[in-house]
C-alpha positions in Angstrom: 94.1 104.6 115.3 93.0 107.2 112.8 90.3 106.4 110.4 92.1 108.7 107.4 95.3 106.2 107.7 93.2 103.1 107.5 91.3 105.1 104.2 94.7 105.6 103.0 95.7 101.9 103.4 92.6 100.7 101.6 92.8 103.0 98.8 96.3 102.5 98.2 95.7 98.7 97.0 92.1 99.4 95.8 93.9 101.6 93.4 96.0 98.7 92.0 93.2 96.8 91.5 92.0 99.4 89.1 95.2 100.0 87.4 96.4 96.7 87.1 95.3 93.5 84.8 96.2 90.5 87.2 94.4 91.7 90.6 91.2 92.1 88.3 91.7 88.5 86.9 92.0 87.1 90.5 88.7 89.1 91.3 86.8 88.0 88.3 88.5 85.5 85.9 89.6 82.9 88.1 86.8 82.3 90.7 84.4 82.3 87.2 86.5 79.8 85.8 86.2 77.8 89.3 82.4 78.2 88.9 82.0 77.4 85.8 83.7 73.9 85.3 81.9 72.7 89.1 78.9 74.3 87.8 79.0 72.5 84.3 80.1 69.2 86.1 77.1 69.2 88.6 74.5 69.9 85.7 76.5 66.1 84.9 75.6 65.0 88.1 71.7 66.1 88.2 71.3 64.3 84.8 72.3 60.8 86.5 69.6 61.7 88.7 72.3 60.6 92.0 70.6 62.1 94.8 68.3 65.6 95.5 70.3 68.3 95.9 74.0 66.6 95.8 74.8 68.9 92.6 73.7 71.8 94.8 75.5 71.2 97.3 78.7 70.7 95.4 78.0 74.3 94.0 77.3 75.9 97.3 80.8 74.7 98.7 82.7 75.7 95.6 81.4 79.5 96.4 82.0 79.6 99.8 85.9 78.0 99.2 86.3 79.9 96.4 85.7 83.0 99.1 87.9 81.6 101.3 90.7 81.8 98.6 90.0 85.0 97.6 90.3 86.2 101.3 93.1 85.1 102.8 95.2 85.6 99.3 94.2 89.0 99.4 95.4 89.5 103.0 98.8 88.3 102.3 99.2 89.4 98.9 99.0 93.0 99.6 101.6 92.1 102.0 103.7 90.8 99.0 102.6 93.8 97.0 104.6 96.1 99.1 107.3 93.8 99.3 107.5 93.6 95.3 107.7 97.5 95.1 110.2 98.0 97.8 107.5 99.8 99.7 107.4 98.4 103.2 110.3 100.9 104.4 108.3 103.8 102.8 104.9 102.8 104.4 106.1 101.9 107.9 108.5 105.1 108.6 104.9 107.1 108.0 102.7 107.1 111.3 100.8 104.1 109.8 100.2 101.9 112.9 100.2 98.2 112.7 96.7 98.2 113.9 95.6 99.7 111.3 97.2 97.8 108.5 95.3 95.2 110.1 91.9 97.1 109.8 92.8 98.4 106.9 93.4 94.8 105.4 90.2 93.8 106.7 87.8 96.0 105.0 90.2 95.9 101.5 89.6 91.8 101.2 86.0 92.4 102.9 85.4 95.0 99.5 87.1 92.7 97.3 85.3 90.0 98.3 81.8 91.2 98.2 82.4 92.1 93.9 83.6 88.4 94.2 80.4 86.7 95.7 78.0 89.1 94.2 79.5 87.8 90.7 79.5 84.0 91.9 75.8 84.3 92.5 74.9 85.5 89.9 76.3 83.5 87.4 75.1 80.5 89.8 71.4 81.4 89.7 71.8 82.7 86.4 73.7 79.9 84.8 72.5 76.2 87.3 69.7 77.7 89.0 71.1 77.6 92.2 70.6 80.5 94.8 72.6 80.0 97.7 71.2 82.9 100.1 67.4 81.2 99.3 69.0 78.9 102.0 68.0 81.5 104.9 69.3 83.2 107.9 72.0 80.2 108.2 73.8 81.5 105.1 74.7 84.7 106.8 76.3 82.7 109.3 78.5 80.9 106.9 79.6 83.9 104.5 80.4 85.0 108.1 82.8 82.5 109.5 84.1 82.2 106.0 85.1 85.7 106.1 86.8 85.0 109.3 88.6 81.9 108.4 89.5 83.7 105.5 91.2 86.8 107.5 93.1 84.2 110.1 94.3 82.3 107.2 95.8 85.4 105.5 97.3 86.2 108.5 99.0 83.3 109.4 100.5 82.9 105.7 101.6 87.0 105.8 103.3 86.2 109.4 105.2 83.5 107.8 106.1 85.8 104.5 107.6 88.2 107.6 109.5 85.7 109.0 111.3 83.8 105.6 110.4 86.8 103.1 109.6 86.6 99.6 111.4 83.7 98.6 108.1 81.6 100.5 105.8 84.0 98.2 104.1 80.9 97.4 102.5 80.1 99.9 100.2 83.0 99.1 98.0 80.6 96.6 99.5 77.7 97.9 99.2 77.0 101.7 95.8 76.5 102.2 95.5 74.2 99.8 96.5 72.2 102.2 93.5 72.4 104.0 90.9 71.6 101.1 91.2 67.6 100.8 90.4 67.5 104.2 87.8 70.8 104.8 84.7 69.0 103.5 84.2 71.4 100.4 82.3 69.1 97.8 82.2 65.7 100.2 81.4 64.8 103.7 83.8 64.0 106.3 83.0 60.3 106.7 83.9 60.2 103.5 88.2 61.0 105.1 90.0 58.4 106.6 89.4 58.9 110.9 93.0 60.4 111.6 91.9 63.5 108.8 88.6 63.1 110.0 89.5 64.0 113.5 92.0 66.8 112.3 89.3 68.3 109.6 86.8 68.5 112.7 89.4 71.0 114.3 88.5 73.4 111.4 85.7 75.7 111.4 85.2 75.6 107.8 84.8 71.8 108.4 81.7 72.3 110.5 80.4 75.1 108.0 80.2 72.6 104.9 78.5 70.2 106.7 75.9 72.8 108.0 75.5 73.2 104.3 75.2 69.9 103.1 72.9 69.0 105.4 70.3 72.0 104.4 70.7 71.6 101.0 70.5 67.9 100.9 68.2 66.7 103.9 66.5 70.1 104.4 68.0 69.9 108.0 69.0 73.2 110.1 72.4 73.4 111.2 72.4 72.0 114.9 73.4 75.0 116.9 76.1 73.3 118.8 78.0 72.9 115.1 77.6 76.5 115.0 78.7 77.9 118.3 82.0 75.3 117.7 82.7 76.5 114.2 82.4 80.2 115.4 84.4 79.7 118.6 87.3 78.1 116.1 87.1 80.6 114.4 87.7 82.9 117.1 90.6 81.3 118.0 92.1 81.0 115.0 91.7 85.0 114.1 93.6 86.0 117.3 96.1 83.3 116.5 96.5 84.6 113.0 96.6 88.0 114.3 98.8 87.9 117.1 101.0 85.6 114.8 101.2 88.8 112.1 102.4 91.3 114.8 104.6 89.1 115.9 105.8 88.6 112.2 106.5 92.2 111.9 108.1 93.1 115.0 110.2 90.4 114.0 111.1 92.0 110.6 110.9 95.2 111.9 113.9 94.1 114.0 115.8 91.8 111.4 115.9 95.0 109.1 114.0 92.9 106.8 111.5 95.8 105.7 114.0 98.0 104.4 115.1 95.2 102.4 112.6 92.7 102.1 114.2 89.4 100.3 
């Protein structure tokens, strides 16, 4: 791998976002607007004076989904970006490797991401009064495993773009909505029926909004066992979504479907 290609990569989309209207508004306009109405509807919920800390903890999941979001849409959307412009036959004859359109897709979301949280916590704190990383060490460990989820989710839904093409573009903004009923974002997992309580405890971000609600609400640390499982999900899960990408394009590379992606 060469670190100039993997510059190139990055710069290549970071470019877009600068030229283009829509990539700003899914930086900025939407995960405000996400904030905003949760935000306004837990300064509701601390005037019926329901519990300490439920409206907090309502707000600290909505950040960290909305980062999950943002992630893993980035990761396959720059996919579809290339597909849109026909590019995918240009960039792949260069010696770009594979590897590092992975690294490269990596730090672009990771960059992307960090103007996204840094503008989530401030309107939080500036706006309810709520500062998520006044939560401690643990938070690094969640913005963490979010991130990871994040990548293995982008992943997965860009393998699958490889495989069907643009005509499942949708599942870009749409797949892991599947996900959120039963992730535990703004209520706890008791809360599920037990069949989509025992499938929401096989995902990582399941574990991670618990952890959450319990600091925020009880003042409890995280037991590390939920931590080690969340990360070691997550670990599986990343070289799933990995593996399952280069798969995805070996496949396409083979199919002819880069030259014309459909």
């Amino acid at each position: 791998m060469k670190i100039y290609r993997i510059k190139a990569f990055i710069f290549r989309h970071w470019y877009e976002v600068v030229a283009t209207i829509d990539r700003k508004v899914d930086i900025f306009f939407w995960p405000t607007i996400d904030l905003l109405g949760f935000g306004l509807l837990t300064a509701y919920i601390d005037k019926l004076e329901v519990g300490v800390g439920v409206a907090g903890a309502i707000l600290g999941g909505i950040i960290l989904w909305s980062l999950v979001y943002n992630i893993q849409r980035d990761i396959s959307v720059s996919l579809l970006e290339e597909a849109w412009s026909r590019n995918l036959y240009n960039l792949f004859s260069s010696p770009l490797l594979i590897s590092e359109v992975v690294i490269g897709a990596l730090l672009m979301s990771f960059l992307k991401s960090i103007v996204t949280i840094s503008l989530l916590l401030f309107i939080a704190s500036g706006l309810f009064g709520f500062n998520l990383l006044a939560l401690g060490w643990q938070v690094a460990f969640f913005l963490l495993n979010v991130f990871i989820f994040g990548w293995a989710f982008g992943f997965i839904t860009s393998a699958l773009i490889f495989r069907f093409g643009i005509r499942v573009q949708v599942l870009a903004w749409s797949l892991i909505a599947v996900i959120y009923p039963i992730s535990g974002v703004i209520y706890p997992l008791d809360t599920l029926p037990p069949f989509l309580a025992f499938i929401a405890k096989l995902l990582p971000l399941s574990h991670i909004f618990e952890a959450l609600r319990g600091i925020i609400i009880n003042g409890t640390a995280p037991e590390s066992s939920a931590l080690l499982i969340s990360l070691s999900l997550n670990i599986v899960f990343l070289s799933s979504g990995i593996a399952l990408f280069v798969a995805g394009f070996n496949n396409a590379k083979k199919r002819g479907w880069l030259i014309h992606p459909s």
